[in-house]
C-alpha positions as CSV (number, residue, x, y, z in Angstrom):
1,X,0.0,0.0,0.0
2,X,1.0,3.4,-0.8
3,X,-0.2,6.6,1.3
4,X,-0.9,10.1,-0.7
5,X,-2.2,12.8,0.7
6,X,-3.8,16.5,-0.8
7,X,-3.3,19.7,-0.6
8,X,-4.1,23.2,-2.3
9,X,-6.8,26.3,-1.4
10,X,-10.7,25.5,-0.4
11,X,-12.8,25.0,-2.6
12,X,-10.1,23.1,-5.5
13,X,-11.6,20.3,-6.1
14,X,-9.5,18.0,-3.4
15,X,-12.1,15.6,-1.8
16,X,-13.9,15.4,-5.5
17,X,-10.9,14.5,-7.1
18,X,-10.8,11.8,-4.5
19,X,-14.3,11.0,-4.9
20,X,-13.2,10.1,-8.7
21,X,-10.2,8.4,-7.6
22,X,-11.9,5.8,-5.4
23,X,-15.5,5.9,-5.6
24,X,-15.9,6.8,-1.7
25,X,-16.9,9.7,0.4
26,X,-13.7,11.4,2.1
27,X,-15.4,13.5,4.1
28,X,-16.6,11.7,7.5
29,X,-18.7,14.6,9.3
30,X,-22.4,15.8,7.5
31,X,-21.4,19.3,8.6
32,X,-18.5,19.1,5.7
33,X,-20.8,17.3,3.2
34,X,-23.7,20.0,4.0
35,X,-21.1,22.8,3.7
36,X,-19.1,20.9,0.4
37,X,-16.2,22.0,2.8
38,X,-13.6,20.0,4.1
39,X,-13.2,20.5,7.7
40,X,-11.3,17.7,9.5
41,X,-9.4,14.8,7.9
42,X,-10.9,12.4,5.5
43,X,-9.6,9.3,4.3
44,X,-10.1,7.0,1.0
45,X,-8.5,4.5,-0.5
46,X,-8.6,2.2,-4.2
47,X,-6.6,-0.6,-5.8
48,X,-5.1,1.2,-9.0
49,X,-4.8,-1.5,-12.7
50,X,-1.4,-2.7,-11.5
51,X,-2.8,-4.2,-8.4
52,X,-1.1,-1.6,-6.0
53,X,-3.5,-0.4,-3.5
54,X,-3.4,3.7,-2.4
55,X,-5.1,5.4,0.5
56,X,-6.0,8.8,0.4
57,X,-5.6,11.4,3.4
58,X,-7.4,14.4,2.3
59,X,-7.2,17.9,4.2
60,X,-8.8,21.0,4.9
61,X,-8.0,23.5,2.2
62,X,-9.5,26.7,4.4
63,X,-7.2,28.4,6.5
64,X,-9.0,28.2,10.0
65,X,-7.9,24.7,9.4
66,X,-4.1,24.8,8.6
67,X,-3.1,22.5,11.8
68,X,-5.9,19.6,10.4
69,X,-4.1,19.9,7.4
70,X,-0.1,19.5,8.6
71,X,-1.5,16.9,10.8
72,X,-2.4,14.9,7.7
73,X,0.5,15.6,5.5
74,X,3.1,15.3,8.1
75,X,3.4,11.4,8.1
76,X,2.7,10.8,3.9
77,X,5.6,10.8,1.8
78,X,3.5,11.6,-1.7
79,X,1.0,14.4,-2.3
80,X,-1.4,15.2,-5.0
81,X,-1.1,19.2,-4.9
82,X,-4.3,20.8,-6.6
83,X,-4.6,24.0,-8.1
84,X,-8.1,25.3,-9.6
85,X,-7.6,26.2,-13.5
86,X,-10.4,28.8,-13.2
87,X,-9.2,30.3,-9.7
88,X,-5.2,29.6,-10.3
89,X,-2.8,30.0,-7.0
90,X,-4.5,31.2,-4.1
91,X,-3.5,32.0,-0.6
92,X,-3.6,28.9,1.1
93,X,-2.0,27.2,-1.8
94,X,1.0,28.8,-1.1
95,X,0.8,28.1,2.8
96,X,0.2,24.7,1.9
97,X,3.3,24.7,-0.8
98,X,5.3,26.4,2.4
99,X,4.6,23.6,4.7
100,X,5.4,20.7,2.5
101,X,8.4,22.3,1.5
102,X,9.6,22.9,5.4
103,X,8.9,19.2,5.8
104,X,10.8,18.4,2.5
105,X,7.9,16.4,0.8
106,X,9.2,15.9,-2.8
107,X,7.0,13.4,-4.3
108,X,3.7,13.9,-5.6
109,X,1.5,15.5,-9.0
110,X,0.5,18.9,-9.7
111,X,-3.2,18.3,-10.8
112,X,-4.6,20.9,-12.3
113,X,-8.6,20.8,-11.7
114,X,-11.8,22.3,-13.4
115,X,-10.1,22.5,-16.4
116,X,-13.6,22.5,-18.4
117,X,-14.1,25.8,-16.5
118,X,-11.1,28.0,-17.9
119,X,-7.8,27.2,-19.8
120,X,-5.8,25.3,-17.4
121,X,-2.3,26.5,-18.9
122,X,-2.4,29.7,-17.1
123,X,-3.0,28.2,-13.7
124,X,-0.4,25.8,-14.6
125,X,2.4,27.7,-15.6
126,X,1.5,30.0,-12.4
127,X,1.7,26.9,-10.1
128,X,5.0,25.7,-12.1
129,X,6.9,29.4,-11.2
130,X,5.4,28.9,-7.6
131,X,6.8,25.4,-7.1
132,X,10.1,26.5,-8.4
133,X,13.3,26.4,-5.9
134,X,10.8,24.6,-3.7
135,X,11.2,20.7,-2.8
136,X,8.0,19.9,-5.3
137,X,9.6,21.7,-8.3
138,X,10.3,18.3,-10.6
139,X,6.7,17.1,-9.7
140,X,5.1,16.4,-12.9
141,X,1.7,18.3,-13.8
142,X,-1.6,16.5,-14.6
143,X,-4.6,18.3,-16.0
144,X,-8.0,17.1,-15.3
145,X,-11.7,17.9,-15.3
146,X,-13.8,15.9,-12.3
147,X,-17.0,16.7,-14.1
148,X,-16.4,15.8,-17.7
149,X,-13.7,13.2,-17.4
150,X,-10.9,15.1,-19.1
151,X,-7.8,13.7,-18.2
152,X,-8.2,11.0,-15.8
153,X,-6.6,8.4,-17.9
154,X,-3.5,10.6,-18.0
155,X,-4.1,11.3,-14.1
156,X,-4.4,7.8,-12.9
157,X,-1.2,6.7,-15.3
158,X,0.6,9.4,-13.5
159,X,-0.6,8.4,-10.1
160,X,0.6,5.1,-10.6
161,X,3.8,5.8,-11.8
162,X,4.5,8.0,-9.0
163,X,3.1,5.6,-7.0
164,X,6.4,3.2,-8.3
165,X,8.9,6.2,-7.7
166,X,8.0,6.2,-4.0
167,X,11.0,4.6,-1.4
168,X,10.0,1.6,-0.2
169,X,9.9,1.7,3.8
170,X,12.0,-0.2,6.1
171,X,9.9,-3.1,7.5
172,X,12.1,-3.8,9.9
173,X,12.2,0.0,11.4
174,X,11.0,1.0,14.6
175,X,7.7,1.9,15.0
176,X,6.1,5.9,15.2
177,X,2.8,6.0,14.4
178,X,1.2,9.9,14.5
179,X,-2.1,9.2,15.8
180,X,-4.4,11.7,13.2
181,X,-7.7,10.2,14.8
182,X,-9.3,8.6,17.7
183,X,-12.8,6.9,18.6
184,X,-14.2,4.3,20.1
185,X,-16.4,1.1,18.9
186,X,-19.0,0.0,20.5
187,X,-17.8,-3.6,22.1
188,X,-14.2,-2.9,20.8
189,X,-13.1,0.4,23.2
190,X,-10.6,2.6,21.5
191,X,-8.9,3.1,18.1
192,X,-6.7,5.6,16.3
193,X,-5.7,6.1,12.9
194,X,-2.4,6.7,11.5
195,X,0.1,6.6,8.3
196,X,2.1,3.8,9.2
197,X,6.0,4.8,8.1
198,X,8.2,2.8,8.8
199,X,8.2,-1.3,10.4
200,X,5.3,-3.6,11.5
201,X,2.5,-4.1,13.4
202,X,1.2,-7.2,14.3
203,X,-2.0,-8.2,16.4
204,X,-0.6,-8.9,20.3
205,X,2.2,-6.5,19.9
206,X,2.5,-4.4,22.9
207,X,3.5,-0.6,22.0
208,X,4.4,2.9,24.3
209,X,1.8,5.7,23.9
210,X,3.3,9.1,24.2
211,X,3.5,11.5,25.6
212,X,1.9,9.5,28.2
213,X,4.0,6.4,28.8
214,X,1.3,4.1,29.0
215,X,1.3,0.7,27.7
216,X,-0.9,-0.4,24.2
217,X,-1.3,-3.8,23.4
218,X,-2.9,-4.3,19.9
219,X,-6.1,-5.9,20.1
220,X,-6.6,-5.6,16.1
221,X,-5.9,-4.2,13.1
222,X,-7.7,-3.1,10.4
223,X,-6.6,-1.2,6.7
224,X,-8.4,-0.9,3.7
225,X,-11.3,-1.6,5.4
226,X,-10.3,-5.1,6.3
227,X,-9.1,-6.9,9.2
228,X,-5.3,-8.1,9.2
229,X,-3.0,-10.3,11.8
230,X,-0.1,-7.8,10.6
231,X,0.8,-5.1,8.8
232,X,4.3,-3.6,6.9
233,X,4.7,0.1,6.0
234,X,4.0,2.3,4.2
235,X,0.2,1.9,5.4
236,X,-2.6,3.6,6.3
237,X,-3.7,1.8,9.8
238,X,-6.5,1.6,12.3
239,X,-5.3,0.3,15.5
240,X,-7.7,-1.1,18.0
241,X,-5.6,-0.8,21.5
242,X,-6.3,-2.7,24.7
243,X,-6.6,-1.0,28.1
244,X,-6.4,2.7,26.7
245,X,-9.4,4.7,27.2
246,X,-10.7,7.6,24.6
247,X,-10.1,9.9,27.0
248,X,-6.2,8.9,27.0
249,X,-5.6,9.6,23.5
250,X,-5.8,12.6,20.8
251,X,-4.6,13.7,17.6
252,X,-0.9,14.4,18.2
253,X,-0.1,11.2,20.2
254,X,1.9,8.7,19.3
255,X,2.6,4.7,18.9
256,X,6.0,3.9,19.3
257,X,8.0,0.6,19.9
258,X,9.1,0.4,23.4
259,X,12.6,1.5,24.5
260,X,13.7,2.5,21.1
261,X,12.6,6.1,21.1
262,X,13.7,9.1,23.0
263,X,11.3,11.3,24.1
264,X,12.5,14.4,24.9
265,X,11.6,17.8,25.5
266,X,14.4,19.6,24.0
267,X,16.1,19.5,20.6
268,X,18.7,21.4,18.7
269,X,17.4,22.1,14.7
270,X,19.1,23.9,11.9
271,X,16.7,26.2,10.8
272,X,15.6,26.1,6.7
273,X,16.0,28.7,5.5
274,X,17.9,31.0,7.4
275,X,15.5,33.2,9.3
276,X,14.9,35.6,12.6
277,X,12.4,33.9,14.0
278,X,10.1,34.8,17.1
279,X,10.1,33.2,20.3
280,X,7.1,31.6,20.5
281,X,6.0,29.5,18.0
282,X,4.4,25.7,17.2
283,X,6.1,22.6,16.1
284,X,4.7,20.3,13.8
285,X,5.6,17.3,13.2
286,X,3.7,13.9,12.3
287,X,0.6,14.9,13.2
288,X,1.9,16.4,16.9
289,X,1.7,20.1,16.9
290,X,3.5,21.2,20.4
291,X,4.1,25.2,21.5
292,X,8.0,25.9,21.1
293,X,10.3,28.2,22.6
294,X,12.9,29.6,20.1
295,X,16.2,29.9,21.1
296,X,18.4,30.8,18.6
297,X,21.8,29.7,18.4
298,X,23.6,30.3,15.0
299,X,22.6,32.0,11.5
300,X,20.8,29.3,10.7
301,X,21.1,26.6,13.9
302,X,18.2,27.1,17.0
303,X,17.3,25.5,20.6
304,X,13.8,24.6,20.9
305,X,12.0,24.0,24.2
306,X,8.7,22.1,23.7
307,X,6.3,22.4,26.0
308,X,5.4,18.4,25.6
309,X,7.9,15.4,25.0
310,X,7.8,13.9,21.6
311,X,9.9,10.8,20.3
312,X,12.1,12.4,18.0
313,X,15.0,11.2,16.3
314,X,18.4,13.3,14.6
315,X,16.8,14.0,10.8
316,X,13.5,14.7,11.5
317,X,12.0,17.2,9.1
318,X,9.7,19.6,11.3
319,X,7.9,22.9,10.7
320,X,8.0,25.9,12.8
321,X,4.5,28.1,12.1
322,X,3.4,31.0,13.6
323,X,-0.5,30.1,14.6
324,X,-1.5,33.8,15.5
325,X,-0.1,34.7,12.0
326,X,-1.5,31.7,10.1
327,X,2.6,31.5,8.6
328,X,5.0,29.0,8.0
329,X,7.9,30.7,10.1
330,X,10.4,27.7,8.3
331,X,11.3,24.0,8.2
332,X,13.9,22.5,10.7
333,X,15.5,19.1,10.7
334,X,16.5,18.0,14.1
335,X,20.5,17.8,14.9
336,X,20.6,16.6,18.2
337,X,17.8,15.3,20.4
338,X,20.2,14.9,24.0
339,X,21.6,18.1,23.5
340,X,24.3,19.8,26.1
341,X,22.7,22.7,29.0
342,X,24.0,25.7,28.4
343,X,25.2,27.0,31.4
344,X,28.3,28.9,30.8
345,X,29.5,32.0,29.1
346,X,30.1,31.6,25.6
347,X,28.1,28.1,25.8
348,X,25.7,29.0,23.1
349,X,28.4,30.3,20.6
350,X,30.1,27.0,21.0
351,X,27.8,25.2,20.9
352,X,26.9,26.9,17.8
353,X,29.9,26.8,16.2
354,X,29.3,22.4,16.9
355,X,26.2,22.6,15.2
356,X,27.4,23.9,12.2
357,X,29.8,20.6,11.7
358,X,26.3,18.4,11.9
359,X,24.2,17.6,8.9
360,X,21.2,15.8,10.5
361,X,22.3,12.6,9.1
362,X,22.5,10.0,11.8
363,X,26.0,9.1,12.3
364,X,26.5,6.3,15.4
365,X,30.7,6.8,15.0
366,X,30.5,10.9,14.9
367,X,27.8,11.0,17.5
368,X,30.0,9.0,19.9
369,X,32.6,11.5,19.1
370,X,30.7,14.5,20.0
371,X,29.8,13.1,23.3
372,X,32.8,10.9,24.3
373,X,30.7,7.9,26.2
374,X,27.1,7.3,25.8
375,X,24.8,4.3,26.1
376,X,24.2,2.0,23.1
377,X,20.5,1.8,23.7
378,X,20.3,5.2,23.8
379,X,22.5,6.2,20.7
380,X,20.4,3.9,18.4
381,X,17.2,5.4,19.8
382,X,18.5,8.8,18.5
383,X,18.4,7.3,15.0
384,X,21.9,6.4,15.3
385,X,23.7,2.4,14.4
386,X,26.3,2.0,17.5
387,X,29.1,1.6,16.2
388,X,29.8,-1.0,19.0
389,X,28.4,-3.8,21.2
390,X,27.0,-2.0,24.3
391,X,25.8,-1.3,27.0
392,X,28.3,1.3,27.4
393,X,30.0,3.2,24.2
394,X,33.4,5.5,24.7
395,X,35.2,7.1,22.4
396,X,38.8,6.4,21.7
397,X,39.6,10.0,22.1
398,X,36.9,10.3,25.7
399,X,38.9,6.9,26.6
400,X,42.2,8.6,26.5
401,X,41.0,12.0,28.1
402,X,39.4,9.7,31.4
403,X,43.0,7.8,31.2
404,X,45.0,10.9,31.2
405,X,42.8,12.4,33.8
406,X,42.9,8.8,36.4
407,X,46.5,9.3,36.1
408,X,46.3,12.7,37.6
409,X,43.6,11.7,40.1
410,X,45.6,8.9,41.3
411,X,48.9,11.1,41.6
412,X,46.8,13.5,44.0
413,X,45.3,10.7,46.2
414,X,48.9,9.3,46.4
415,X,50.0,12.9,47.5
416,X,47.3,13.7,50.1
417,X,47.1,9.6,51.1
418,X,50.7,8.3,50.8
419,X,50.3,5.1,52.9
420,X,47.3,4.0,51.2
421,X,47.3,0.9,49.1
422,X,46.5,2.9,45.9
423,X,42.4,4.2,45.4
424,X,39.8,3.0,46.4
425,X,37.8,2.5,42.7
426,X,34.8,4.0,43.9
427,X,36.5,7.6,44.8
428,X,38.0,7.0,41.0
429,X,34.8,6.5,39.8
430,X,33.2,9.5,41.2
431,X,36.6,11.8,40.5
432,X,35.6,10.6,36.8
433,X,32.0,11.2,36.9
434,X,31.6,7.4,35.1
435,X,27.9,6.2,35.2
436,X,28.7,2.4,35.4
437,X,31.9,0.6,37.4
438,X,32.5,-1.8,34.1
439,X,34.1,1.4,32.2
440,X,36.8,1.8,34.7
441,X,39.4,-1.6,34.0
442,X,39.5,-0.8,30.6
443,X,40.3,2.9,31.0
444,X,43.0,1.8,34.0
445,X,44.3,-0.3,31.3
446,X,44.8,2.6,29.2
447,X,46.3,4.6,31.8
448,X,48.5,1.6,32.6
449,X,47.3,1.6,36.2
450,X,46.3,-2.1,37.6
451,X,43.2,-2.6,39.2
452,X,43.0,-5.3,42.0
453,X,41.0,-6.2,45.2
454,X,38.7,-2.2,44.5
455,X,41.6,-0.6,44.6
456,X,43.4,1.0,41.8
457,X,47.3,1.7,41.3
458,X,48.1,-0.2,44.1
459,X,52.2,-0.7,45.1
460,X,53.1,2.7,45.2
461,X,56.7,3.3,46.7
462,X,56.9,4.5,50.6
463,X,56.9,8.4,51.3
464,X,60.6,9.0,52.3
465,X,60.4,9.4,55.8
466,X,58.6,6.3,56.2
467,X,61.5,4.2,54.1
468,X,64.3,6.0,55.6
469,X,62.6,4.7,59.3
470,X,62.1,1.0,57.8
471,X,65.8,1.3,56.6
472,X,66.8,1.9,60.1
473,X,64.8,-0.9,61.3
474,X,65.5,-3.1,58.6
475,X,69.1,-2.9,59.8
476,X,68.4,-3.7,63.2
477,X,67.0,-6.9,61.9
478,X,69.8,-8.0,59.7
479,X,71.6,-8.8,63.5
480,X,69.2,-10.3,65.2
481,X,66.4,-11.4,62.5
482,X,63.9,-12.7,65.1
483,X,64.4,-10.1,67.9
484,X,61.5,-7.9,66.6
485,X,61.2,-4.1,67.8
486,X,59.1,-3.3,71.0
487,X,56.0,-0.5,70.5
488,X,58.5,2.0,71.8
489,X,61.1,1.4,69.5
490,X,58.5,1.6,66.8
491,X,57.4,4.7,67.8
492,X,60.3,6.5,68.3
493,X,60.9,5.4,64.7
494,X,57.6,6.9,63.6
495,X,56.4,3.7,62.5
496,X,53.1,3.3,63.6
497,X,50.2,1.0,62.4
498,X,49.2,2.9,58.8
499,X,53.2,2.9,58.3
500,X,53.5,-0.7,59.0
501,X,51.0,-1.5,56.5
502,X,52.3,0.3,54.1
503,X,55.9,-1.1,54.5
504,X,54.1,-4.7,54.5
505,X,51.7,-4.2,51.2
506,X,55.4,-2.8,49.4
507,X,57.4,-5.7,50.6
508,X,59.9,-4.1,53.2
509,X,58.5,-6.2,56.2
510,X,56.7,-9.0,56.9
511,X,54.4,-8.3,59.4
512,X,52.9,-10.9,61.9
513,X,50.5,-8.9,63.6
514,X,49.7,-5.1,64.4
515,X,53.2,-3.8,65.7
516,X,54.6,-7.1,65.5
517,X,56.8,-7.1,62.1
518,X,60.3,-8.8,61.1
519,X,62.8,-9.2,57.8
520,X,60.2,-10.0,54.9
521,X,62.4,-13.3,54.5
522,X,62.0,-14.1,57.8
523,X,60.2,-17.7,57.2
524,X,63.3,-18.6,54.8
525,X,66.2,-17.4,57.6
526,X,63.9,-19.5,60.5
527,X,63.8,-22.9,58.5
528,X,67.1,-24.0,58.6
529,X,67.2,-23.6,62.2
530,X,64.5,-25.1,62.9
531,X,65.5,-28.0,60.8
532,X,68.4,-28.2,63.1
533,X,66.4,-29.2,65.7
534,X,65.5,-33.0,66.6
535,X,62.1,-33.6,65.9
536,X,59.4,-33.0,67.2
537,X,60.7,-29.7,68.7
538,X,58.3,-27.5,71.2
539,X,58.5,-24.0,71.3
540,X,60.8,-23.5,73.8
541,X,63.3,-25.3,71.8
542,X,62.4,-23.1,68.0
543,X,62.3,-19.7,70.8
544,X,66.0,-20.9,71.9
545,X,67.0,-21.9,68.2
546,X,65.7,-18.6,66.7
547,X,67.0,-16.3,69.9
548,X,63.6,-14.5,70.4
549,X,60.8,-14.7,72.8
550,X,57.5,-16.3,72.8
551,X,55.7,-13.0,71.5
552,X,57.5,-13.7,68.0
553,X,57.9,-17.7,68.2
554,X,54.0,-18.4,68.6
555,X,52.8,-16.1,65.4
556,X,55.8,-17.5,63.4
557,X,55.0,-20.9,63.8
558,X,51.8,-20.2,63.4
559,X,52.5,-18.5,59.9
560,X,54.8,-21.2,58.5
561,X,51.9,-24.2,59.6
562,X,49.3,-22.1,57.1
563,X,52.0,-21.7,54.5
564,X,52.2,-25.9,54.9
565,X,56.3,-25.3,56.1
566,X,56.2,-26.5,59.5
567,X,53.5,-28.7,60.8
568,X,51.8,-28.4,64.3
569,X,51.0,-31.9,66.2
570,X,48.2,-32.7,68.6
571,X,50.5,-32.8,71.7
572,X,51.4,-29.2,70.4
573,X,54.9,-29.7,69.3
574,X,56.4,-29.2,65.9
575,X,58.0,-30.7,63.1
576,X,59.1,-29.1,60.0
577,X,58.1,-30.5,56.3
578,X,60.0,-31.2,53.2
């Protein structure tokens, strides 16, 4: 199926050249069939020679209705723009030409109608100069006659072969649906209407309904006027949603597959073309229109603060119009839909000058760039492939600026903690401001720092004082390896607990217990004495062998039976093992 919709000033001949088209009635309310005016949305649909179906999504052509009519062109690719050959441009033909050409629409047919009424080439050389330098310019003309016939042949040739030019959507894509339509059914509950654009739908399917978060199973699905257990874009669709009253749901909302859209209430645009624009105006986009503040940031770059959250990716077209003005301000295509506060001086030139490197295509590896470490869920909900496995994405050039920066963390806790056994990895995670502890081995690695036991850069050498009082002590030793220092001697060496530690996690001592510490080869000089001994020794005969006192000879033995060196017996003597 392929989705068209119209456009062009009341009173052209729109809804009757769909009446032609299709044989149906666009128009839904008997206040727009008493009136013959078009009011609110009206939708139609045929099956052309070829076999390929087309609906039809025909708008308001008066100018009290301007939002009714974006809300039906924003979602179709294709539209059939009509110009009256006995009126020729009019007013809202040329707001209607404005806002397709903000949103970029390129593919459709100039049909020039009434043409039994008045020569049709000077309406159609008057449309052709208007379209020119617009995005419709190379849309091919078609002139026609509802009442008599004339042209439709030629019209419904054209059609068909535009039809064929169309891109075909991405079945696999993730899901937006613009709701354009809600009611209920009796028996049924709710269902909205929409121009399916991209992906599938499929009967069971559970989908998000924004702005309001709420979850919308699919109870059944209906297009063409017949039920279907799925459906593939492009598509018009009526979507009949489980557990969401009418009263949750409007024009404006959206379907969206769960967890792979950002909503978000803030976006940078690059604004097309180049204009001063005024603070307030309305976005529209789909068939949302949302109040926007303007915020402009470069010649042709702005921010916009919506007053409502919509799912939004980077190269969305959107238009900017001025609703108190009944203008088209200008079209925007969003840059950036996580974009940076601007808090600082001189943030907004900067920023700025950033925009004007983007071009609104999505770009997973130049994204991750511009903001260094990011989730992989959330860079392909921005539109954007990962250019990685997930969950967590950082930039080769972020990677290095972390690793340069843990180096320099890790110098100052050294500095104002010198007898620590390196950082903790939780301080070095919040120095780096790093959302997830995974991230932090591999950016160690790249600092060359090792990670081990939750602390990082462990084995630092002693401060000076501290190795110049082990040296001291050390030599002590050397004479008398088992006659370990008393708490005084410690102290008037400055070595107290912390320093002992310290000098124990870098090697320089082995310590026993708190302020108990010896040569750090002590349990290699004590085994060939103890060897010496006849066997089973007690430990009065290893204290005598080892010339030290029971406060050293207990722990020591005790060490070198965990370390499976010496053995303790039930009667409580000792023998050593080979």
């Amino acid at each position: 199926m392929r989705v068209v919709a119209t456009a062009g000033h009341v009173d052209h001949g729109k809804s009757t050249l769909i009446r032609r088209l299709t044989g149906m009635e666009p128009d839904r309310w008997a206040e727009e069939r008493r009136r013959g005016l078009t009011i609110d949305l009206g939708f139609a649909w045929t099956e052309l020679a070829d076999g390929c179906s087309v609906a039809f999504v025909d708008v308001p052509g008066h100018e009290r209705f301007v939002p009714n009519m974006l809300a039906g062109v924003g979602p179709v690719p294709a539209v059939l723009f009509v110009v009256a050959a006995d009126e020729g441009w009019m007013p809202q033909s040329a707001e209607h030409l404005d806002a397709l050409d903000a949103l970029g629409v390129s593919d459709g047919l100039l049909v020039i109608t009434r043409s039994d009424l008045a020569d049709p080439e000077p309406a159609l050389e008057q449309a052709r100069a208007r379209l020119r330098g617009t995005s419709l310019a190379e849309v091919p003309p078609v002139l026609v006659s509802g009442r008599t016939g004339q042209g439709w042949d030629e019209l419904t040739e054209a059609l068909d072969a535009m039809l064929h030019r169309l891109a075909p959507a991405d079945p696999d894509a993730d899901v937006r649906l613009w709701i354009d339509r809600a009611f209920a059914v009796r028996g049924a509950g709710t269902v909205v209407t929409g121009t399916l654009q991209g992906g599938a739908l499929r009967v069971g399917d559970r989908l998000r309904l924004t702005p309001s978060g709420l979850d919308a199973p699919i109870r059944a699905l209906h297009a063409l006027g017949s039920a279907e257990e799925s459906l593939s874009a492009p598509a018009r669709v009526a979507v009949n949603l489980r557990g969401v009253d009418l009263d949750q749901v409007r024009r404006g909302h959206a379907l969206i597959t769960p967890g792979r859209w950002l909503s978000t209430d803030v976006v940078d645009v690059r604004v097309h073309p180049a204009a001063d624009l005024p603070q307030q105006l309305t976005l529209h986009i789909g068939s949302a229109a949302v109040p926007a503040r303007v915020r402009p940031l470069g010649a042709d770059t702005a921010r916009l603060a919506l007053r409502q959250p919509l799912p939004l990716r980077i190269g969305d077209r959107a238009l900017l119009r001025d609703p108190g003005g009944h203008a088209v301000r200008a079209g925007v295509t969003v840059l950036d839909v996580r974009p940076p506060e601007l808090r600082r001086r001189g943030a907004a030139r900067a920023r700025a000058e950033q925009l004007d490197r983007i071009d609104g295509v999505p770009d997973g590896v130049a994204e991750l760039r511009r903001r260094g470490l990011v989730r992989a869920d959330e860079l392909a909900a921005m539109g954007a492939v990962p250019p990685g496995k997930g969950p967590w994405l950082l930039s080769p050039q972020h990677r290095a600026h972390l690793a340069a920066r843990l180096r320099d963390v890790l110098a100052e806790h050294r500095r104002d903690h010198p007898l620590d056994d390196g950082m903790p990895t939780g301080a070095a995670l919040r120095a780096l401001d790093l959302p997830d502890p995974e991230l932090l081995p591999g950016i160690a690695a790249e600092a060359g720092l090792p990670v081990q036991r939750g602390r990082l850069g462990g084995g630092s050498d002693l401060p000076e004082p501290v190795t110049r009082a082990v040296e001291v002590l050390l030599g002590r030793l050397r004479e008398h390896p088992f006659q370990a220092p008393t708490a005084d001697e410690l102290a008037e060496l400055g070595l107290g607990d912390r320093e002992l530690a310290a000098a124990e996690r870098t090697g320089a001592l082995l310590r026993l217990a708190p302020g108990l510490v010896l040569l750090p080869d002590a349990e290699d000089l004590a085994l060939p004495r103890l060897a010496e001994l006849d066997e089973p020794f007690t430990l009065s005969e290893a204290k005598r062998a080892l010339d030290t006192s029971r406060r050293v000879a207990v722990p020591l033995l005790e060490l070198l039976a965990r370390r499976g060196r010496t053995r303790r017996l039930p009667d409580g003597t000792h023998r050593t093992c080979c």
